[in-house]
GUFI-608538 format. One record per residue (C-alpha): residue in three letters; residue number from 1; x negated, z negated, y. Coordinates in nm, 2 decimals, always signed. Layout:
# residues N
res / n / X / Z / Y
ALA / NUM / X / Z / Y .
...
//
This chain:
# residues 109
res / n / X / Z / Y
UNK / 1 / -15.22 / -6.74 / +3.94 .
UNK / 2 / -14.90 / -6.85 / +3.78 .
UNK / 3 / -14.63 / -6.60 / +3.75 .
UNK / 4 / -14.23 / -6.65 / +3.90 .
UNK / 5 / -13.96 / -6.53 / +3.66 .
UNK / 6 / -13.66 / -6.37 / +3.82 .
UNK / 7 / -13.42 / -6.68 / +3.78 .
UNK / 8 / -13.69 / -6.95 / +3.95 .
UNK / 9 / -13.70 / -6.69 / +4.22 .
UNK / 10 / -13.32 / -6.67 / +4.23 .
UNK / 11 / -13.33 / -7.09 / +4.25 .
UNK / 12 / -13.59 / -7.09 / +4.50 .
UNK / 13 / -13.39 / -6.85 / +4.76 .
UNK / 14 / -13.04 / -7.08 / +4.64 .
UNK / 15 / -13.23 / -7.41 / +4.70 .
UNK / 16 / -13.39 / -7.31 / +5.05 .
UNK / 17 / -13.04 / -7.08 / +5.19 .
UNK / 18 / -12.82 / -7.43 / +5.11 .
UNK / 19 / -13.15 / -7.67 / +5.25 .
UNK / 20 / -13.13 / -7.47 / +5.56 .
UNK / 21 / -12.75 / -7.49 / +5.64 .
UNK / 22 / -12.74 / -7.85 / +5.53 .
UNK / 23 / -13.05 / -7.92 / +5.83 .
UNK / 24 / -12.78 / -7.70 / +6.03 .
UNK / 25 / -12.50 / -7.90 / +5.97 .
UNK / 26 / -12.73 / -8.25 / +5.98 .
UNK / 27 / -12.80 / -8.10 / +6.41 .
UNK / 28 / -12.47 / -8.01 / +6.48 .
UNK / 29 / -12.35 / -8.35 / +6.38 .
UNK / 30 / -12.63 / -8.56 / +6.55 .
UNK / 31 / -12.54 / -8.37 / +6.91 .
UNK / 32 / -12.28 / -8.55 / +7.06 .
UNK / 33 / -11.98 / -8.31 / +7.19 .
UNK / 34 / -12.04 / -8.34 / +7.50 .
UNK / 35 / -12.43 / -8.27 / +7.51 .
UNK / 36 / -12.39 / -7.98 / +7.29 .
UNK / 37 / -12.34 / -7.69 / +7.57 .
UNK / 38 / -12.63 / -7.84 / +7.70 .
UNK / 39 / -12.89 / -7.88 / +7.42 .
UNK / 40 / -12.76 / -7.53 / +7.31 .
UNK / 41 / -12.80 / -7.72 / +6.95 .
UNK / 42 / -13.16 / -7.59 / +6.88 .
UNK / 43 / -13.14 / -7.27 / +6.91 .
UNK / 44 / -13.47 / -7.16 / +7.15 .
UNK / 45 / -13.46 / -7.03 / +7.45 .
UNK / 46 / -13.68 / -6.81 / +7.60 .
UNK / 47 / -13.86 / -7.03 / +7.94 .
UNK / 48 / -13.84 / -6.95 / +8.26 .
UNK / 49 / -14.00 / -6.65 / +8.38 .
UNK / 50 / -14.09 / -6.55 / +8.03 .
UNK / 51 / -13.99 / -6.17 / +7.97 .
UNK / 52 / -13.88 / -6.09 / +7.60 .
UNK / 53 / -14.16 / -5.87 / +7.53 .
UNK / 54 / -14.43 / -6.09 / +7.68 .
UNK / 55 / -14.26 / -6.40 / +7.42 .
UNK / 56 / -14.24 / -6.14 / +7.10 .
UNK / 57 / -14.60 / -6.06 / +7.17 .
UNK / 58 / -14.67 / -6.47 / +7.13 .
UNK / 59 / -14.44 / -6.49 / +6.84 .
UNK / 60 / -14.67 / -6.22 / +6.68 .
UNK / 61 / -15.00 / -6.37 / +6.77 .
UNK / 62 / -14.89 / -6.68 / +6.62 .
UNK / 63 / -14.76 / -6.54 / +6.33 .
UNK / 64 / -15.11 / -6.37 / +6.25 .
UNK / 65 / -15.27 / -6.69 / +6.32 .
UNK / 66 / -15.07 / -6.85 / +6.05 .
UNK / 67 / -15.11 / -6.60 / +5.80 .
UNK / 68 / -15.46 / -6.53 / +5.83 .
UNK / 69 / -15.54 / -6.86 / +5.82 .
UNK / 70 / -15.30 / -6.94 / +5.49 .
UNK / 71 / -15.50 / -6.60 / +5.36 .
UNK / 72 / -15.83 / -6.75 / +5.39 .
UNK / 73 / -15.75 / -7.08 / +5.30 .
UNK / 74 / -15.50 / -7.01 / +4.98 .
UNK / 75 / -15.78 / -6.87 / +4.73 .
UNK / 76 / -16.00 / -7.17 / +4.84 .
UNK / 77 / -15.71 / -7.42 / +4.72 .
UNK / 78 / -15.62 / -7.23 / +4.38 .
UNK / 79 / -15.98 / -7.22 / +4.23 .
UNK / 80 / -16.15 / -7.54 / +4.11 .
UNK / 81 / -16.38 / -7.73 / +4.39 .
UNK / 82 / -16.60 / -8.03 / +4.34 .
UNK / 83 / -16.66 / -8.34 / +4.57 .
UNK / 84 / -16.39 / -8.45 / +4.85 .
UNK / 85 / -16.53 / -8.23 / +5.07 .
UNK / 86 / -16.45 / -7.90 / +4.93 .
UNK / 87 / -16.28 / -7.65 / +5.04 .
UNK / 88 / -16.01 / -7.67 / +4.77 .
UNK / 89 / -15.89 / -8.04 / +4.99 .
UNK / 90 / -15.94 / -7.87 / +5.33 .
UNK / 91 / -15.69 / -7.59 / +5.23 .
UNK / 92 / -15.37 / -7.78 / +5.38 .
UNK / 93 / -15.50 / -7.92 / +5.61 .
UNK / 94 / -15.62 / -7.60 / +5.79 .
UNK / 95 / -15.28 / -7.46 / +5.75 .
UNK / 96 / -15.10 / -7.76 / +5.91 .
UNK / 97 / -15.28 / -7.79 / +6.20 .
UNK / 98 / -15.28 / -7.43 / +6.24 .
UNK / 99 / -14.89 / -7.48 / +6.23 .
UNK / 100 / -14.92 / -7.76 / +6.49 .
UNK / 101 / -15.13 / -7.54 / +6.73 .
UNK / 102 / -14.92 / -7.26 / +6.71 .
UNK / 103 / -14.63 / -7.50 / +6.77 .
UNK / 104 / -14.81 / -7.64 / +7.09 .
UNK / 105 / -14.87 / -7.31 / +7.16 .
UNK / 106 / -14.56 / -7.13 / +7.17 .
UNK / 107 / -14.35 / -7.45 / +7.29 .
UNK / 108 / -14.37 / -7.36 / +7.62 .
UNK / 109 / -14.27 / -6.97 / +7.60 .
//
């Protein structure tokens, strides 16, 4: 497994703090004025009759889904495989349609 120095880790928090304001930024400018009170300018929402703990028990459920799922399928992708059907070009996409069922999930809550 490769190793990160200290200054590509510094880069790599620098690069994703400024990607995520600029996304920020890219929102708040796409919302008209006068639709922004009522898109609330993505920031979730808990849905109707959904308590708080019942949606951080989701939000945790989810969360292990994702990781377990990048667990098992990260070692598969690093090592060599053979063939297009091996495990090493399944990898991703186990984790993004585990992303996409979590999102369909969750969306609701």
């Amino acid at each position: 497994m490769p190793s990160t120095k200290p200054s590509q880790a510094v880069m790599f928090l620098i690069g994703q703090l400024s990607g995520s304001v600029m996304g920020a930024l890219l929102v708040c400018a796409a919302i008209p004025e006068a639709k922004k009170s009522t898109h609330n300018v993505g920031l979730p929402e808990l849905g109707d009759n959904v308590k708080p703990a019942e949606a951080f028990l989701c939000e945790v459920i989810l969360t292990f889904m994702l990781t377990f799922v990048f667990f098992v399928a990260y070692p598969a992708y690093i090592t060599s495989g053979s063939g297009f059907h091996s495990q090493r070009n399944n990898a991703p996409m186990a984790v993004g349609f585990t992303i996409t069922v979590c999102y369909f999930a969750g969306f609701a809550i």
